[in-house]
C-alpha positions in Angstrom: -82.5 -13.4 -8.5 -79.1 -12.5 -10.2 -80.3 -9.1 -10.3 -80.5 -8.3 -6.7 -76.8 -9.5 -6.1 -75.7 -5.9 -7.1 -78.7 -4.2 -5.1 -77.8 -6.3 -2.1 -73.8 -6.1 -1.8 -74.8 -2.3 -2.0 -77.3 -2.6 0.6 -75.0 -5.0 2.9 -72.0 -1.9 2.4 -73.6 0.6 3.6 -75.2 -1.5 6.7 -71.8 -2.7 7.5 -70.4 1.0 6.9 -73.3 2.5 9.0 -72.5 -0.2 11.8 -68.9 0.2 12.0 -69.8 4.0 12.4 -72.8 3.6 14.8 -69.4 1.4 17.1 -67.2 4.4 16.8 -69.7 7.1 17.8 -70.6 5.1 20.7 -66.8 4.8 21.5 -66.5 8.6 21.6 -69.6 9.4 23.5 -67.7 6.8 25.9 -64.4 8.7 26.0 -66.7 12.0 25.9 -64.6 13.6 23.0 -66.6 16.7 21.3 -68.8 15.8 18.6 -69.1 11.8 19.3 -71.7 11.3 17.0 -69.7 13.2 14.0 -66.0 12.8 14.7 -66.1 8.7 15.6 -67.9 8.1 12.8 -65.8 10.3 10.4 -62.2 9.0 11.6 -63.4 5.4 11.5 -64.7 5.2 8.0 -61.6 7.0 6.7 -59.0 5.2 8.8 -61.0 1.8 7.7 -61.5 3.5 3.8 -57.7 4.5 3.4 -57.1 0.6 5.0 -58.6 -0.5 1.8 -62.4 -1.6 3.5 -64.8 -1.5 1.6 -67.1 1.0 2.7 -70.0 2.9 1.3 -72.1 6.3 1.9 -75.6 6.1 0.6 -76.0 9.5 -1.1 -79.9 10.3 0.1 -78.6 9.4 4.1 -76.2 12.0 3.8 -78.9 14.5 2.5 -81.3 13.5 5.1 -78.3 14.3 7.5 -78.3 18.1 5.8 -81.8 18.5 6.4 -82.3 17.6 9.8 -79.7 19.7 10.8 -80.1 23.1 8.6 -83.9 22.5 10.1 -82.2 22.2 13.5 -79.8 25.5 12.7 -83.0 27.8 11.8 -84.4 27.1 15.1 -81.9 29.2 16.9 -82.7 32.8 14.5 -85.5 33.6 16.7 -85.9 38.1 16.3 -83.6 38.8 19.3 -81.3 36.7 17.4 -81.6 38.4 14.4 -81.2 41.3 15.7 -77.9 40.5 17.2 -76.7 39.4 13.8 -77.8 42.7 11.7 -76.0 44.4 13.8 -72.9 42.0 12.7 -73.1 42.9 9.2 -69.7 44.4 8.8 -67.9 41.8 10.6 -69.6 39.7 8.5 -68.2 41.5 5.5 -64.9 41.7 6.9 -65.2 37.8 7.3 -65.9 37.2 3.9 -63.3 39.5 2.7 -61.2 37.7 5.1 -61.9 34.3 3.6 -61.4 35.1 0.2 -58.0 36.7 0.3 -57.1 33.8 3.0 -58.1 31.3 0.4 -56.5 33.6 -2.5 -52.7 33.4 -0.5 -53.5 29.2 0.2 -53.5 28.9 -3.4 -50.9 31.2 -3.8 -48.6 29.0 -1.7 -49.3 25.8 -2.9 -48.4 26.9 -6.7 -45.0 28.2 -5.3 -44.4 24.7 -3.1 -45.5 22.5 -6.4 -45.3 24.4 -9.5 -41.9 22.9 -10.7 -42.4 19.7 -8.9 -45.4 18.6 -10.1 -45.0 19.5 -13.9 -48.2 20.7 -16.0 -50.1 22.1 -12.4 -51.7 25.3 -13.5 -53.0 28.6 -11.7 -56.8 27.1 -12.1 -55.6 24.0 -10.0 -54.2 25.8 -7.4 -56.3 28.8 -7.3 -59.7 26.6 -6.5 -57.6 24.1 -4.4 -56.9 27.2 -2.0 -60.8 29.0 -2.2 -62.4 28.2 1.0 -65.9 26.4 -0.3 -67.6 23.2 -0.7 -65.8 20.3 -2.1 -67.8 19.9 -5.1 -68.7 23.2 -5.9 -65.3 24.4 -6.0 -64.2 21.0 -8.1 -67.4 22.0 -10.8 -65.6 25.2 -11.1 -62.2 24.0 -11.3 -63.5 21.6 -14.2 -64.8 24.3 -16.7 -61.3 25.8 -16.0 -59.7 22.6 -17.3 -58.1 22.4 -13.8 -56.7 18.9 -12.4 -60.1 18.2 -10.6 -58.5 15.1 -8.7 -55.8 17.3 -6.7 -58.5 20.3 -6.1 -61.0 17.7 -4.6 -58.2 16.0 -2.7 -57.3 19.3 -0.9 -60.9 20.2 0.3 -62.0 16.9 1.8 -58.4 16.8 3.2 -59.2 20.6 4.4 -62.4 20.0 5.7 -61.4 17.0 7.1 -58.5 18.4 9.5 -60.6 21.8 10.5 -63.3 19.3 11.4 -61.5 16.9 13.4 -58.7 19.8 15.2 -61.2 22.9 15.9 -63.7 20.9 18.0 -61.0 19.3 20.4 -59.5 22.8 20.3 -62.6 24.3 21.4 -63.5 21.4 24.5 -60.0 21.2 25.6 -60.0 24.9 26.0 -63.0 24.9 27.8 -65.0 27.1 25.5 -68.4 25.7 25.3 -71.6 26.2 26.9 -71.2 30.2 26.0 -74.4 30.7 24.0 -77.2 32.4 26.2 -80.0 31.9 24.0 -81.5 28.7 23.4 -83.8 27.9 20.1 -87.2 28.9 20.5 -88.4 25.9 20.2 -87.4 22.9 22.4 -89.9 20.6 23.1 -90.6 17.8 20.1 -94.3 17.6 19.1 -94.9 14.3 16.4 -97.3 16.5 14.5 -95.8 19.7 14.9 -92.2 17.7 13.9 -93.9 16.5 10.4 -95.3 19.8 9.6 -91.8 21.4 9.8 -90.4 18.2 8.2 -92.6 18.6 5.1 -92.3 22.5 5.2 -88.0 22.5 5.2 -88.2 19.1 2.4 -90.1 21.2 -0.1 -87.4 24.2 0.7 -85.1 21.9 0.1 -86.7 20.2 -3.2 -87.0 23.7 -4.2 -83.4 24.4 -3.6 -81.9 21.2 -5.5 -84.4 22.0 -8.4 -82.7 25.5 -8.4 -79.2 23.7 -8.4 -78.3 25.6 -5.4 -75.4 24.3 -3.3 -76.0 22.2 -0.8 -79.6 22.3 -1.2 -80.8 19.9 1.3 -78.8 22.4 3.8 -79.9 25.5 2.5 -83.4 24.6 2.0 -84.3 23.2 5.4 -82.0 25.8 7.2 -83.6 29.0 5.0 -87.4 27.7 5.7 -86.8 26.9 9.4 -85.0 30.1 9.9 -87.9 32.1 8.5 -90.3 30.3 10.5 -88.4 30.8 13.3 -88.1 34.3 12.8 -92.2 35.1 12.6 -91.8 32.9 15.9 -94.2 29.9 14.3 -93.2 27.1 17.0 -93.4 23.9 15.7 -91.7 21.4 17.6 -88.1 20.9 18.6 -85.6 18.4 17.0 -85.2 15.1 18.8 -81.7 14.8 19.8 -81.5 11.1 18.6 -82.6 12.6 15.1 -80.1 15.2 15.4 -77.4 12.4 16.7 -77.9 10.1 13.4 -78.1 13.1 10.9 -74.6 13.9 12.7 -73.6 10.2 11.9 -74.7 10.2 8.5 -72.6 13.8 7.8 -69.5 12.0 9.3 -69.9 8.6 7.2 -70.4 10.4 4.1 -66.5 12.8 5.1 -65.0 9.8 6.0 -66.0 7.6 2.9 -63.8 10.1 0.7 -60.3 9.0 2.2 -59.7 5.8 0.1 -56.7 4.1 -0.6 -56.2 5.8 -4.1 -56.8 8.9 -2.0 -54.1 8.6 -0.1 -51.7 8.0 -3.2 -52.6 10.6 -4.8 -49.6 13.2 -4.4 -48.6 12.2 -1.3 -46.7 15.3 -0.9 -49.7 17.6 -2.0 -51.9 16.1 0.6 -48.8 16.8 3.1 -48.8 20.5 1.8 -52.9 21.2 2.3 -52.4 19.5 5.9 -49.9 22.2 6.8 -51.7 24.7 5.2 -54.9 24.1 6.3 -53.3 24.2 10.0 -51.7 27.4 9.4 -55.1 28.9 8.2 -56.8 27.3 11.1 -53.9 29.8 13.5 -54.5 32.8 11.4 -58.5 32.8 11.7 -58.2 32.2 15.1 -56.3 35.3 15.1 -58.9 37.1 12.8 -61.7 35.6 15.0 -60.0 36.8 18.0 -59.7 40.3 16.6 -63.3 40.7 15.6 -64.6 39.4 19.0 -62.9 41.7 20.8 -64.4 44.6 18.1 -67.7 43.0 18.2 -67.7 42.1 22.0 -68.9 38.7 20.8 -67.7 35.3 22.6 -63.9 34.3 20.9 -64.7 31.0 20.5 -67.9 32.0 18.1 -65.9 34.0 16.4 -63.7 31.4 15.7 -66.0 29.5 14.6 -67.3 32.0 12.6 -64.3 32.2 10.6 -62.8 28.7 10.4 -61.7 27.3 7.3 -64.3 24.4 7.3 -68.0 23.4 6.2 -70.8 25.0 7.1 -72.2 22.0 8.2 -69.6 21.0 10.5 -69.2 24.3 11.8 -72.4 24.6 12.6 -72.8 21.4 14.0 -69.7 22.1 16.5 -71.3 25.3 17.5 -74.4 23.4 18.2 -73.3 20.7 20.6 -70.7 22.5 22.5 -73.2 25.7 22.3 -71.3 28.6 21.1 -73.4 31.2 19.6 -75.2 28.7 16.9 -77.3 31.8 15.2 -73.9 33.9 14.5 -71.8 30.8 13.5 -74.3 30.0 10.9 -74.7 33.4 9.7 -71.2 34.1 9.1 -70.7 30.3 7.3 -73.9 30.8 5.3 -72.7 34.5 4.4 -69.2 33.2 3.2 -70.3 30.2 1.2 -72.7 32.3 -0.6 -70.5 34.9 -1.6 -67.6 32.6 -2.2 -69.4 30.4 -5.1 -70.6 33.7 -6.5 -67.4 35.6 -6.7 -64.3 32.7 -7.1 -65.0 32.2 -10.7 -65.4 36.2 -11.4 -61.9 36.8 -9.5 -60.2 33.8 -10.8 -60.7 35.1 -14.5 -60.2 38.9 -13.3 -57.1 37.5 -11.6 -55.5 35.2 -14.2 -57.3 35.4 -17.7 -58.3 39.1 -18.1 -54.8 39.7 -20.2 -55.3 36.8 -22.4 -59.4 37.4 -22.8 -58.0 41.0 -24.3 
């Protein structure tokens, strides 16, 4: 009996978590603010986890979230799609390039703003505290660089966090949405057809995670639902309740991250990747601007395109307020990819070639 105290105050945290959610995304689907379902459930679980609240974010939720919705995101690379986006391919370099030297400068700056206030901060801390990637991807790297791992997570959760929460009221305040003309292929929701793709995306995904990939669970589902799309093999359609709660789960597991130590940590750090993040939020909407008007592409999808967040959440914002879902993706998937393959090669290139001689 005493051994199921642990398994049920973990159990009663993450129900209690998951309802105080569940009562903010139903409060912004009230006030209609963009992204209900992710936003409300993201702000109230930080505001309540830097409060000191207890809560909790059950690990396989949140991957359940990533599958449902990179299985949702493949639906939309039908052939015309595709099409469309090969004939991107150089503004999709150009994006990548973009994001790396934009990520490069951000770590440039914050060395310059903290280097002889915060004594013992070193090039590796900065360098993958500025790299626009995943949150744990880029603090695995920073650890086998002997980096300070605590200030490089801080800065992308605190990035993510800001591009999540400022780029989607941006975008419905501006009235940008409703832009993308073509719909996924497949709409209506078949029960069999919705387990076949189910177990079809979980193996990519198993696969994936068995591969160590990043975000596996992402990746997986969205690289197996994207080829199926793209032979046009209809399935079925994702419910939108389904595609509502993986949104919840995404937003609980962000918001979890902003505890009360969080917030202590190097106050003025924190203060520094705010402003920074918002300036890199005005230059790639500057970049974005640029290329849509090379490309002839919507601005705000090239916005999105570019945008210093997640994938996920990128994705997800060009989903619900429907602005070019297919490109967005492409461009976030292209720029994650390349990022985690060529940080660690440029940080050495950039900082340890002369010593390595």
């Amino acid at each position: 009996m005493f051994a199921l105290r642990p398994a049920f105050r973990f159990s009663l945290r993450v129900a209690l978590t998951l309802a105080l959610a569940l009562m903010a995304a139903l409060l912004c689907l009230r006030w209609q603010t963009p992204l209900p379902w992710m936003i409300g459930p993201l702000l109230a679980t930080a505001f309540a986890s830097m409060l000191g609240v207890s809560t909790l974010s059950w690990n396989p939720l949140r991957d359940a979230g990533q599958w449902v919705i990179g299985a949702a995101l493949g639906l939309y690379f039908t052939p015309q799609v595709v099409g469309i986006i090969s004939g991107l391919w150089w503004a999709i370099v150009l994006a990548v390039l973009w994001a790396l030297a934009l990520g490069y400068g951000f770590g440039r700056w914050l060395h310059h703003v903290h280097a002889q206030r915060m004594p013992g901060l070193d090039r590796a801390t900065t360098f993958f505290s500025g790299a626009i990637g995943g949150a744990p991807e880029m603090t695995l790297l920073a650890e086998r660089e002997m980096a300070r791992t605590d200030l490089v997570a801080s800065a992308h959760s605190l990035r993510v966090l800001v591009v999540t929460v400022t780029v989607p009221f941006a975008m419905q305040f501006s009235g940008w949405h409703g832009l993308d003309t073509v719909p996924p292929l497949v709409r209506d929701v078949s029960f069999f057809g919705l387990l076949v793709l189910a177990l079809f995306t979980g193996l990519g995904a198993l696969a994936m995670q068995m591969l160590k990939r990043a975000n596996p669970w992402f990746m997986g589902a969205l690289l197996v639902s994207m080829g199926l799309t793209m032979n046009e093999v209809s399935l079925s359609g994702i419910p939108p309740w389904l595609s509502n709660t993986a949104q919840l789960f995404i937003g609980v597991s962000l918001g979890v991250r902003f505890t009360a130590a969080f917030v202590q940590t190097a106050p003025r750090w924190l203060a520094s990747v705010a402003i920074g993040t918002l300036a890199m939020i005005g230059l790639c909407a500057c970049f974005g601007g640029l290329l849509g008007w090379a490309t002839n592409t919507p601005l705000a999808t090239m916005i999105l395109g570019v945008a210093p967040g997640g994938i996920a959440e990128m994705a997800i914002t060009a989903k619900v307020l429907q602005l070019g879902v297919a490109v967005v993706t492409a461009f976030q998937v292209c720029r994650l990819v390349t990022v985690l393959v060529l940080v660690e090669p440029l940080y050495k290139w950039l900082y340890l070639r002369d010593v390595q001689r």
